[in-house]
LONU-399193 format. One record per residue: residue in three letters; x, y, z of N, C-alpha, C, O in turn. Coordinates in steps of 0.001 Angstrom, whole numbers, plus 500000, padded with zeros to 6 digits. Each point is the difference from the previous one (the first is absolute). Example, Ala and Ser with C-alpha at 12.3 -4.5 7.8 and 13.67 -1.06 7.14 Angstrom:
REM residues 2
ALA513190494310507800499110501190500000500900501200500000501036499981500665 SER498614501069498615500820501190500060499230501090500730500509501108500169 
//
This chain:
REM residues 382
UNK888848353240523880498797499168500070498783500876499740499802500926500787 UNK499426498900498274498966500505500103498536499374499940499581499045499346 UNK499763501823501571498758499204500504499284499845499316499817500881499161 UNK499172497605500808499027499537499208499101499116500269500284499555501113 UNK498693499890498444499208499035501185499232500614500843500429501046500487 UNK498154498430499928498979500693500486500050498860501703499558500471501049 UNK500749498786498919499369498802501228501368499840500370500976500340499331 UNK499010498941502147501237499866500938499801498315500119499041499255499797 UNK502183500560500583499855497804500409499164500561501027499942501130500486 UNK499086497234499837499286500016500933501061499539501415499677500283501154 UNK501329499133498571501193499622500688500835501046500439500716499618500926 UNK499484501705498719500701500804500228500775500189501525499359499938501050 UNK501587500216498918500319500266501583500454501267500368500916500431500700 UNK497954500161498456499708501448500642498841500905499942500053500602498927 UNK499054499707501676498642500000499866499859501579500594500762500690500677 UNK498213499494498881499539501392500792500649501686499306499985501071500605 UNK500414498732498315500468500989499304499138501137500016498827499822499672 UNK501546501276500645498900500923500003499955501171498185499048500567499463 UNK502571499338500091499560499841498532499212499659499492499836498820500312 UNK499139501640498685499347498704499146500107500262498329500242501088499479 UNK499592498040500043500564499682498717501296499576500331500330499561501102 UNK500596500619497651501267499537499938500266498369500257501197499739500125 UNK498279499601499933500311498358500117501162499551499863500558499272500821 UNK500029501212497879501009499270499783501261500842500594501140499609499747 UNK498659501457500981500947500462500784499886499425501632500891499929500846 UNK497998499782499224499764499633501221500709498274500041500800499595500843 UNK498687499689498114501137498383499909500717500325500005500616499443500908 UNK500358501699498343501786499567500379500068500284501523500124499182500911 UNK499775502062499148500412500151501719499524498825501026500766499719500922 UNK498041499612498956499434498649500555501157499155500312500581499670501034 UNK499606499991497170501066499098500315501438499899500286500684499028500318 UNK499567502018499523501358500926499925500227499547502512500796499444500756 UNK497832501338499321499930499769501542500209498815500196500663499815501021 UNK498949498937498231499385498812500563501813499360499778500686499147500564 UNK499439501450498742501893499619499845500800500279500590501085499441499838 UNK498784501331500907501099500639500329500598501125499218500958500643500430 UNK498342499642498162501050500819499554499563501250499396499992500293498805 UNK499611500464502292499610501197499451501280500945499756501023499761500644 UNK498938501467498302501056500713499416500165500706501267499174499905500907 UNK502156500982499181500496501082500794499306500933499743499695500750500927 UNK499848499504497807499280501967499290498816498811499112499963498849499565 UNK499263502288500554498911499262498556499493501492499798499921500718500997 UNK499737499769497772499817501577499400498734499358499013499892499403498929 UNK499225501135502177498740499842499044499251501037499210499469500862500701 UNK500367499253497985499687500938499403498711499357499273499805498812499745 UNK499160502581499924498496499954499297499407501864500359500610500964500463 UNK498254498896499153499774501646499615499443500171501417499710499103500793 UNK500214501966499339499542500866501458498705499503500930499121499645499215 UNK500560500241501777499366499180500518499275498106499570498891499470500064 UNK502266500164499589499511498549499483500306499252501005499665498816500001 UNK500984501706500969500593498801501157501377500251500614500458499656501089 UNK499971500907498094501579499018500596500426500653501108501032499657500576 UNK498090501518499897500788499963501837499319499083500987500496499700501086 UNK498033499764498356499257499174500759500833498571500105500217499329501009 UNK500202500411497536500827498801499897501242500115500648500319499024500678 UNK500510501982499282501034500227500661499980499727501870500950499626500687 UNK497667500704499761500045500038501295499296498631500784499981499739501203 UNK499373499392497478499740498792499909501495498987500469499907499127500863 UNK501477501191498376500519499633499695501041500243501688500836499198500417 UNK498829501893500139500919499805500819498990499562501658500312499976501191 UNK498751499815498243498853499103501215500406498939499949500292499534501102 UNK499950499508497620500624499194499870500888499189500412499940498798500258 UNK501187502207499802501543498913499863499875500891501801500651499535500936 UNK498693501372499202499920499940501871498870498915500940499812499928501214 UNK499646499402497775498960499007500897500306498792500474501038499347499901 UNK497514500330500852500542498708500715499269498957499701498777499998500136 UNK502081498750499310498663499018500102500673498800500824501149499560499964 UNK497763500078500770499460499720501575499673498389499328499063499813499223 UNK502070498869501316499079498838499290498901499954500807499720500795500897 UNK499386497798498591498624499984500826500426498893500571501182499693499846 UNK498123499640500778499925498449500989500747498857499315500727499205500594 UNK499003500794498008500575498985499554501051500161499780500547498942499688 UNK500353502231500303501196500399499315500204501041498555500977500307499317 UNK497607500022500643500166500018498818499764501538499264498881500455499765 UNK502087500072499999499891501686499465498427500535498946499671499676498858 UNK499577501361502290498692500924498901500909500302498974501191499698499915 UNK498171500867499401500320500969499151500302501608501063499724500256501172 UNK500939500535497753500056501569500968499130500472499501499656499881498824 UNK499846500747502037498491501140500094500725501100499816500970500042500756 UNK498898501086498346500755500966500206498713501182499771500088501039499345 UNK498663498427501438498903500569500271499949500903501514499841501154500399 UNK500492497034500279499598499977501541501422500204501068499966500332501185 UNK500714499492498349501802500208501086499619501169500130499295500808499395 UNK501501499113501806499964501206500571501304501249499872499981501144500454 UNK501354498004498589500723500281499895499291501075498745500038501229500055 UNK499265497877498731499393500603499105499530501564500124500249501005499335 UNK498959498734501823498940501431500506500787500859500639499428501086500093 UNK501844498914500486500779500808500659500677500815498141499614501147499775 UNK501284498180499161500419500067498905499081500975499051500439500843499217 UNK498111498829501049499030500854499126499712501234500533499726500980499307 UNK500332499016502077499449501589500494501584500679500030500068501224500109 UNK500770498250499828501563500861499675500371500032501078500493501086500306 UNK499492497901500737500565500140501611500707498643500603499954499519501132 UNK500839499974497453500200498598499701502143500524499958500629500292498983 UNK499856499651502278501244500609500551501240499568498534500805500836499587 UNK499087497726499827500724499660499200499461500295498700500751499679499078 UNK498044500898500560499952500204498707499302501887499821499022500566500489 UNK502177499917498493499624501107499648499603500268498596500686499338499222 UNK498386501455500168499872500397499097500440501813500110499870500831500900 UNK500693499224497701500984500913499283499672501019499271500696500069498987 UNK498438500848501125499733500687498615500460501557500599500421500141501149 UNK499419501053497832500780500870500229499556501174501036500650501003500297 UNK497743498502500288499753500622501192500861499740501349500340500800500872 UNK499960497440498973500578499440501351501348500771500776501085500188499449 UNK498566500207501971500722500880501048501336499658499170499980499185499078 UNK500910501342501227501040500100499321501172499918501945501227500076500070 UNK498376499858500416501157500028501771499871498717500273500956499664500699 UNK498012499056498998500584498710500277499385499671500637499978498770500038 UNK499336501742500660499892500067501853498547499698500144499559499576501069 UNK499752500608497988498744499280499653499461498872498861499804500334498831 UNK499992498355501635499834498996498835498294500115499297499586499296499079 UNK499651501749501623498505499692499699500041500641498638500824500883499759 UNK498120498605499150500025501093499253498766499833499523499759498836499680 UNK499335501968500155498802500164499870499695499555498275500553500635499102 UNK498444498130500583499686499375498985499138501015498921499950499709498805 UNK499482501324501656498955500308499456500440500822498821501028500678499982 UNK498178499215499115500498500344498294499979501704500438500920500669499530 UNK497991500088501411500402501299499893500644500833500689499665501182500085 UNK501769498102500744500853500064500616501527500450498824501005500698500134 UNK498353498348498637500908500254499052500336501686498502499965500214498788 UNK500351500554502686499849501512499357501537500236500540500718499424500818 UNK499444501869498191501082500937500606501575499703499559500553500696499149 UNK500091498233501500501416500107499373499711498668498932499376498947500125 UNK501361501634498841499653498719498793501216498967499881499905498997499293 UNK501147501283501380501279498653499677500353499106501272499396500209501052 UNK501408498971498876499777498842501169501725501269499957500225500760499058 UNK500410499147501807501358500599500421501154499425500575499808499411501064 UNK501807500626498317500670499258500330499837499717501827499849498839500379 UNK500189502092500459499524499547501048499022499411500367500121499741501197 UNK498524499739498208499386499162500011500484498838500142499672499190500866 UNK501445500614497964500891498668499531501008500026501699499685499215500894 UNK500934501318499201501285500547501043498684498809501276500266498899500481 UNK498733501728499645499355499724501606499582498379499943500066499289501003 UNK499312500024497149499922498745500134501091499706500384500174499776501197 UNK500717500155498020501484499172499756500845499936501768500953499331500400 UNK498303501528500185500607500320501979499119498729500215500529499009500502 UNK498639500979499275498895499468500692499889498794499645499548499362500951 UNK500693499782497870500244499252499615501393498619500518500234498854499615 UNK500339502000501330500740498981500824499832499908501016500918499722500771 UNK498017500450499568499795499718501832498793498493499298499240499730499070 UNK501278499772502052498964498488499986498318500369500093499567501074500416 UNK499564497743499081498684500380499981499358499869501829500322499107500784 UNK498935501805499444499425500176501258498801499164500231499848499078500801 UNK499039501609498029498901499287500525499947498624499201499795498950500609 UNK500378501076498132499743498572499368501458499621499775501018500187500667 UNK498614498910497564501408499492499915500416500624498891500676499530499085 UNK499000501276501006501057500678498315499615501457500376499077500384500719 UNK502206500588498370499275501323499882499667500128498936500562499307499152 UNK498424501596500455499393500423498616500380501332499705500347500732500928 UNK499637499620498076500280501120499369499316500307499000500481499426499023 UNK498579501227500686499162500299498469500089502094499792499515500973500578 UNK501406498770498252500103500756499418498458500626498685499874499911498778 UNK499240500684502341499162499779498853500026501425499056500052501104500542 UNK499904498726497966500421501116499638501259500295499502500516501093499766 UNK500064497356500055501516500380500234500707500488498324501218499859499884 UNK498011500677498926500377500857499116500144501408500634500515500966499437 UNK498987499021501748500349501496500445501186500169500602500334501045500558 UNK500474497758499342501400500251501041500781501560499297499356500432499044 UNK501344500032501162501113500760499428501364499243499641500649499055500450 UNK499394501398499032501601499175499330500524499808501267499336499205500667 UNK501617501250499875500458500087501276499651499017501000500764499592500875 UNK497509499893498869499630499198501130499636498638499370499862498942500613 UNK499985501294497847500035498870499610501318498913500059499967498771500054 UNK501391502300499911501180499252499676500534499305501504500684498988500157 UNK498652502088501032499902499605501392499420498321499732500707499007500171 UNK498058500974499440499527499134500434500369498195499024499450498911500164 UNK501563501458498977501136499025499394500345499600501199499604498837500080 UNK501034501542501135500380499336501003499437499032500422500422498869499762 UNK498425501380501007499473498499500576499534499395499070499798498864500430 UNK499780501213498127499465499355498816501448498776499721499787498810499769 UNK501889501905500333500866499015499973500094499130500844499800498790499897 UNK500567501934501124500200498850501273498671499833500952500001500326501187 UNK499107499237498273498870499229500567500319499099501336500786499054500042 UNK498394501476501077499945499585501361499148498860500051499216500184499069 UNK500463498632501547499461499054499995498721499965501039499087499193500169 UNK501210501842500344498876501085500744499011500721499388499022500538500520 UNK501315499429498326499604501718499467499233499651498805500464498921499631 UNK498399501514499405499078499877499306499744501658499245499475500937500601 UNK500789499091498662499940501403498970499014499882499452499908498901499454 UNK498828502062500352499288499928499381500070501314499323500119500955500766 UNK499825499360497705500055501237499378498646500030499146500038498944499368 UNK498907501663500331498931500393499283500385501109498822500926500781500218 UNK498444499262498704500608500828499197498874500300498708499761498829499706 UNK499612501788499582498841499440498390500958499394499154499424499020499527 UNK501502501022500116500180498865498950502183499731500359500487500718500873 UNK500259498487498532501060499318500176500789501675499369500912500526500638 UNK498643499968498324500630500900499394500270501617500669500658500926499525 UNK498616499001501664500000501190500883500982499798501360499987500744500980 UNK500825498125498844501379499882500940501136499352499037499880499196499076 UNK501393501513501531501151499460499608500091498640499598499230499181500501 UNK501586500488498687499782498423499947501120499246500626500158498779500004 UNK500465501980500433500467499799501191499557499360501227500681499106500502 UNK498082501337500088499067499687501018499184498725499050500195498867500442 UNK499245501196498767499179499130499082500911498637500602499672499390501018 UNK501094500395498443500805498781499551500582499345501215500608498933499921 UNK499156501870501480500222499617501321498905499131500772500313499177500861 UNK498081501144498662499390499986500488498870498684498985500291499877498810 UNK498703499389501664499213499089499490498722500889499696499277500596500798 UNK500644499315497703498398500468499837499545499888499895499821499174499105 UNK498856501498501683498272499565499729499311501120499527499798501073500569 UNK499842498515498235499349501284499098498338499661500248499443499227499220 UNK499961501265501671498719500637499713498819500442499141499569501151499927 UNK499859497523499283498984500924499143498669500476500207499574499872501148 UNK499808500555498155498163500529500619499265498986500244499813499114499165 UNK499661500885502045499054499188500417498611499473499184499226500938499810 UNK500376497985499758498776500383499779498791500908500232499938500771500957 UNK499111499100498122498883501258500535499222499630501059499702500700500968 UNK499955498080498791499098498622500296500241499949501389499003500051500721 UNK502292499844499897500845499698500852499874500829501146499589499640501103 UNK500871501726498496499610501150500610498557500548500474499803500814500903 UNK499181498521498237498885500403500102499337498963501358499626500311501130 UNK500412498910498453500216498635501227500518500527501639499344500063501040 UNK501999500247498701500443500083501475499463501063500819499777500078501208 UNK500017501011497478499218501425500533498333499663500833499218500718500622 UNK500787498389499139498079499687500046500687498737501157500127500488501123 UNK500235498306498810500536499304501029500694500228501288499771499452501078 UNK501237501571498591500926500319500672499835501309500785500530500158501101 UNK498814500656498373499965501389500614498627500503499911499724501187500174 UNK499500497992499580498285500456500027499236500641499306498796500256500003 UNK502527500098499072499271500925498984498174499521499363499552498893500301 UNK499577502137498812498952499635499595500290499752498733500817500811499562 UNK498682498028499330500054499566499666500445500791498439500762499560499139 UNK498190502209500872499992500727498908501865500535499924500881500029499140 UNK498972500344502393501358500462500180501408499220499545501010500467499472 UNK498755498529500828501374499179499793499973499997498628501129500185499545 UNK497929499661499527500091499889498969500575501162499210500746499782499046 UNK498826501815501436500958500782499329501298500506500427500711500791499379 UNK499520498671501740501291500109500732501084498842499384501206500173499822 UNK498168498846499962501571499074499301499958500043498452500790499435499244 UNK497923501498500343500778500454498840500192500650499544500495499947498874 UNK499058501601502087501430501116499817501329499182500537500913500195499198 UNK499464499032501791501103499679500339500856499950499211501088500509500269 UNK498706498916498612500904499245499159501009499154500452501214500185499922 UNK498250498975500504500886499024500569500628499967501143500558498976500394 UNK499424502301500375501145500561501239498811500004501016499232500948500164 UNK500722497664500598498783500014500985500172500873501127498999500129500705 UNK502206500604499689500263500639501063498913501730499766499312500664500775 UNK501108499490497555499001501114499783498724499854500447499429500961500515 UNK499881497672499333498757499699500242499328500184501488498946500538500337 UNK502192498730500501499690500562501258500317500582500246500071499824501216 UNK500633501715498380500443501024500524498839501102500161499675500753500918 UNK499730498953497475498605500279499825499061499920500451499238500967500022 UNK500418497756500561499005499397500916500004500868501812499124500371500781 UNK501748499627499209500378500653501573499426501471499922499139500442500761 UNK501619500423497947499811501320499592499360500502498988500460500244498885 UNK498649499887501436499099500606499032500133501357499108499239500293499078 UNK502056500608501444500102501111499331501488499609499193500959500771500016 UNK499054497736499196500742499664499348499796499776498654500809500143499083 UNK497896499448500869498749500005498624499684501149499553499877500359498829 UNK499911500580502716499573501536499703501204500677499332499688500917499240 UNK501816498789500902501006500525499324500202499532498755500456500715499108 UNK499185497903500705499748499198498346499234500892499064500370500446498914 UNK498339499752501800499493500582499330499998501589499374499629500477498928 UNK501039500141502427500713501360499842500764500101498254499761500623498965 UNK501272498334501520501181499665498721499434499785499210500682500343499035 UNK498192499178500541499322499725498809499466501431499266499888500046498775 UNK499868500837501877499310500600499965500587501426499423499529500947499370 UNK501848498673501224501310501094499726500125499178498700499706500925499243 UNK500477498189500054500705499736499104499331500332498973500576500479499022 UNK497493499245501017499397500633499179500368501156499514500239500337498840 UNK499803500583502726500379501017499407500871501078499012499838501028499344 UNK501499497704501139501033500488499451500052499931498250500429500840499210 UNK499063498046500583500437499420498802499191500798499006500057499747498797 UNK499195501210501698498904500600499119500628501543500239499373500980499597 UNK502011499162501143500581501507500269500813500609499158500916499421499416 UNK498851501595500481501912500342499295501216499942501250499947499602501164 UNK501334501083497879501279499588500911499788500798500813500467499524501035 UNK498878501946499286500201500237501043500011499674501459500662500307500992 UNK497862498602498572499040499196501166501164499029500413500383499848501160 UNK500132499509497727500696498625500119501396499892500881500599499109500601 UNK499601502475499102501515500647500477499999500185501773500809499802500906 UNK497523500783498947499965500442501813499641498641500308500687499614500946 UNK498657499659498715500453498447500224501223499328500637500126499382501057 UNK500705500922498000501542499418499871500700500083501482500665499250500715 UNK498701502361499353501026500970501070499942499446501155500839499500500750 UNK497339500764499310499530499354501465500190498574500549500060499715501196 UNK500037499328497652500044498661500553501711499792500034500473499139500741 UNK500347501653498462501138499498500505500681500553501286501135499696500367 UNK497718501456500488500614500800500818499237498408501310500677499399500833 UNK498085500415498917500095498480500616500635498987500264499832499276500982 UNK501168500561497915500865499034499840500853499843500843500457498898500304 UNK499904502249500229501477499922501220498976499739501339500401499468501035 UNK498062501052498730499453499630501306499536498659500409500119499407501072 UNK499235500209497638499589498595500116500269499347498720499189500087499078 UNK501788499334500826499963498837498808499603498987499610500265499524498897 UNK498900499891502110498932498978499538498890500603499420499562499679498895 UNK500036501065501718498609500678498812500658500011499338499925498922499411 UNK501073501859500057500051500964498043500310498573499478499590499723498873 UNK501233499156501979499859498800499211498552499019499544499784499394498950 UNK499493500719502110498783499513499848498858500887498933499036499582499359 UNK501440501548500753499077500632499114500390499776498459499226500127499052 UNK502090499524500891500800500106498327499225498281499771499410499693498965 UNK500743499484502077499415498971499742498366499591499473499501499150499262 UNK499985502051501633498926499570499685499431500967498865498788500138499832 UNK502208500548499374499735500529498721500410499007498990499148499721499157 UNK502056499662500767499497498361499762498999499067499342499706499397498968 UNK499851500955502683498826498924499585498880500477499304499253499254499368 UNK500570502210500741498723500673499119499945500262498832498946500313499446 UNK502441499589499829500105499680499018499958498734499420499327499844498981 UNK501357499123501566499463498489499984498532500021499624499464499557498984 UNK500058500996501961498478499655499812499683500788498356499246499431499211 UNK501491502045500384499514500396498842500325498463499120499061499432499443 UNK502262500025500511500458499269498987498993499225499948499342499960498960 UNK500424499507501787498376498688500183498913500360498771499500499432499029 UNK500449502079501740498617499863499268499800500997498258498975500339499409 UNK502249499827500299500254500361498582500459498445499506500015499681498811 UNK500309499520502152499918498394498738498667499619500365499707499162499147 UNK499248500978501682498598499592499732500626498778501680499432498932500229 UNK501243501370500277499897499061501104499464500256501111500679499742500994 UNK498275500704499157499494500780501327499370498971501214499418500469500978 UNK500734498405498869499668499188501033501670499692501137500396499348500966 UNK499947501430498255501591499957500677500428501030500368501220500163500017 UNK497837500930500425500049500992500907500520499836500958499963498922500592 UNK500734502218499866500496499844501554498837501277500883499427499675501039 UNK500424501490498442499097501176500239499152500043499576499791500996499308 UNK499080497909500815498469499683499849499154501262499827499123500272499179 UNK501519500572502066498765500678500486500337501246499094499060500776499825 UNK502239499555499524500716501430498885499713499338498600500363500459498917 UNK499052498594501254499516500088498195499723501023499433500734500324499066 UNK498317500398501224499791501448498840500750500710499755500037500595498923 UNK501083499604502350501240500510499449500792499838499286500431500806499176 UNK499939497990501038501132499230499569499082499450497983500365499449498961 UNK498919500915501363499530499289498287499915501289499430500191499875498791 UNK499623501239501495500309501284499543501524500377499337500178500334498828 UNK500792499539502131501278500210499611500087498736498945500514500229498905 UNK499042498559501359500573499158499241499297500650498070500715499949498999 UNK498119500469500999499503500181498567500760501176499856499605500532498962 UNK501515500319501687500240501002499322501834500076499679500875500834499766 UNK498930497513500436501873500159499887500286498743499114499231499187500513 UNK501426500134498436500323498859499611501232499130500679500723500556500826 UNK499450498351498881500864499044501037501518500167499929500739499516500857 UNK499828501389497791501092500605500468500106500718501306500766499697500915 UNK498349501323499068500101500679501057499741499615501727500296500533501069 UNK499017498288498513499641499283501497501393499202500659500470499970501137 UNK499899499462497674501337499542499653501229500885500940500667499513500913 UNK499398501722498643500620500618500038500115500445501129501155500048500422 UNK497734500440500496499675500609501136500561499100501148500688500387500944 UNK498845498201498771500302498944500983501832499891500297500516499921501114 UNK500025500096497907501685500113500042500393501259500371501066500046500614 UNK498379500962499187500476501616500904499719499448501858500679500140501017 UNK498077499257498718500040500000501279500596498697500490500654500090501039 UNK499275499115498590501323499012500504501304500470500027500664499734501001 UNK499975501085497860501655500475500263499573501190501514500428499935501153 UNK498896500756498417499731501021501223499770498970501788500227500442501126 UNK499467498706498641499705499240501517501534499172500130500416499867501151 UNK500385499608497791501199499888500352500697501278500050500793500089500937 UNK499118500895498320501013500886500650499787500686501175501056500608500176 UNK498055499701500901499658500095501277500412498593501007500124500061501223 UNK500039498752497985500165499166500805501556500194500504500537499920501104 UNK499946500380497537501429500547500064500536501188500606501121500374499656 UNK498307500184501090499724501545500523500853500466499025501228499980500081 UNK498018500509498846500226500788498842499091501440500590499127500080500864 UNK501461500897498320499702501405500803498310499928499977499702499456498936 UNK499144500862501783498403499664500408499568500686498062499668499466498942 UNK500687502359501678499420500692499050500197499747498943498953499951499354 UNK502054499813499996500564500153498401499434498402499799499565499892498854 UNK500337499115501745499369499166499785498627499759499671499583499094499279 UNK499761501770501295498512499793499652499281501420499149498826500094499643 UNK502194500859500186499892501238499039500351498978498943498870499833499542 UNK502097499176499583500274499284499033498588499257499867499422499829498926 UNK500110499757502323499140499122500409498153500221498946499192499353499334 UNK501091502124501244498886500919499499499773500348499061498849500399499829 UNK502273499655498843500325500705499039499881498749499150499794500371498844 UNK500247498348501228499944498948499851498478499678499502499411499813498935 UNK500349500224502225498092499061499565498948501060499388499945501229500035 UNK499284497822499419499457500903498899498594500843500734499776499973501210 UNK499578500577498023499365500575500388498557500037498670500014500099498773 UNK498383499705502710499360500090499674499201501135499713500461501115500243 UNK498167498730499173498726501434499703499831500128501257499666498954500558 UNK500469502173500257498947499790501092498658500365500385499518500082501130 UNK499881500154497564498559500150499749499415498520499992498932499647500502 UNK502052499510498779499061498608500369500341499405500929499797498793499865 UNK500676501507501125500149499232501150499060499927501100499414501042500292 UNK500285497657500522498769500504500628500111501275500636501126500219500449 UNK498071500640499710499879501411500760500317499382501761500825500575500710 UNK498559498481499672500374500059501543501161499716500451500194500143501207 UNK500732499445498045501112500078500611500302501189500968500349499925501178 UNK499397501411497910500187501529500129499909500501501199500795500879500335 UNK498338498716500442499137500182500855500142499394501362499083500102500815 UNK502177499188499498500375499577501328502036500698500173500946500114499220 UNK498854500115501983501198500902500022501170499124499950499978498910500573 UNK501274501593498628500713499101499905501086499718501625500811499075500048 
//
């Protein structure tokens, strides 16, 4: 299934989503609830902060809530704002529902697991004992609500071993039990797991959308939201991750600043590059992923504005940069750069070796004058 549609029924009998966007992921599960027939697993996939652990944990507020008729007999809708089952589920102290990723204790013996994106350092794979402690845990009856949850978030990081583990409860599905697996796209798990599970593919939020909830929802000022949902690119979680942290823009801009640099280096520069960020890689793999990403997008922005599209900026404020490199390279080469770095962000996705990946990486993209580049780049430490 993949999501589409901006507006929800006004009828819905399920309200209070703390997702936003996604509509048309939010109707199936609605009605899917309102049926009776929600899936055993649902594996929702879309690019890196767009939602889907918010949706995922939406999802198990859900099928744990209560709705209470009123006087006449007659069933609210579920709030999956205001339960209290909800608010126990979101702060991670919700006894039947765990989330999975490859920080989570590994002895069992603790169900809390801390939500926060910079919690997510250090070991990079989910581990067959990860799988071993659901699959225990998974047959004891639900305590606090009525189902247990399980969200595998992350779950391209399983290891073979824990992926083939987790074929088990994917076959024989408990009538208890609710699998949730997160993943960026269908092609980064077995299809094995794929073909077990119901999917909800995730796309980018509007800009519009984001800019809105940032200013509605979280108070943002009005200048702010506006360049926050559209660096986002669509992934509103970036937006408020941003909003909270301010030395997250200050690292945007860092990266910007490195890339200038680079692209105007020889291999030596490009090489001690290579070294250092893949010696990162075993430390933190969301940066070197976020950073390959958001080289990406700075090239995006070159492609823009060598076709004359510059109202379709994403880096408003790196125009002089970015229109520099663009007059000194033609659209083969922009061409070109963008697919090094797309094969290079799948082969890290693939834990393909860090270094030899981004030494190919380096040797790859072209290279500018760096006499015409603005001079201030130069001048802030990388």
């Amino acid at each position: 299934m993949t999501d589409q549609g901006s507006t929800l029924g006004e009828h819905s009998s399920v309200v209070g989503w703390t997702v936003f966007g996604h509509a048309g992921a939010k109707r199936l599960l609605s009605r899917s609830y309102e049926l009776n027939r929600l899936s055993h697993a649902y594996l929702i996939t879309g690019p890196d902060k767009v939602g889907k652990r918010t949706l995922a944990l939406d999802i198990a507020a859900m099928v744990n809530g209560e709705r209470i008729p009123d006087m006449f007999g007659e069933l609210p809708p579920l709030d999956l704002k205001s339960s209290h089952q909800a608010e126990r589920i979101r702060k991670g102290i919700h006894s039947d529902v765990r989330l999975i990723n490859p920080q989570t204790e590994i002895d069992g013996s603790s169900r809390k697991v801390t939500l926060s994106a910079s919690n997510l350092r250090g070991r990079q794979t989910i581990s067959i004992d990860h799988i071993r402690n659901m699959i225990k845990d998974s047959v004891t009856m639900p305590f606090e609500g009525t189902k247990k949850v399980f969200i595998i978030d992350g779950a391209h990081r399983m290891v073979e071993a824990a992926s083939n583990a987790m074929l088990k409860i994917l076959e024989e599905p408990s009538s208890e039990v609710i699998v949730i697996l997160t993943a960026p796209t269908l092609e980064s798990l077995p299809e094995t797991i794929v073909s077990r599970c119901q999917r909800i593919e995730l796309r980018s939020v509007e800009t519009t959308l984001i800019e809105h909830e940032l200013i509605h929802g979280f108070g943002a000022e009005d200048s702010e939201a506006r360049l926050l949902s559209r660096l986002a690119q669509g992934c509103p979680g970036w937006a408020i991750d941003a909003l909270n942290d301010p030395t997250i823009i200050d690292a945007h801009n860092q990266a910007v600043l490195r890339f200038g640099e680079l692209i105007a280096s020889g291999i030596e520069e490009r090489f001690r590059y290579a070294r250092q960020t893949s010696q990162q890689f075993w430390r933190d793999r969301d940066a070197v992923i976020t950073e390959i990403n958001c080289w990406i997008e700075w090239w995006r922005d070159v492609a823009m504005i060598h076709h004359k599209l510059t109202n379709q900026l994403i880096n408003v404020e790196w125009t002089a940069l970015l229109s520099e490199i663009a007059a000194q390279l033609d659209g083969s080469q922009i061409s070109n750069a963008l697919a090094s770095l797309q094969d290079a962000l799948s082969a890290l996705e693939r834990n393909a070796v860090p270094q030899i990946t981004l030494e190919v990486l380096m040797l790859d993209l072209p290279r500018v004058d760096p006499a015409k580049v603005p001079s201030t780049i130069f001048e802030v430490d990388p």
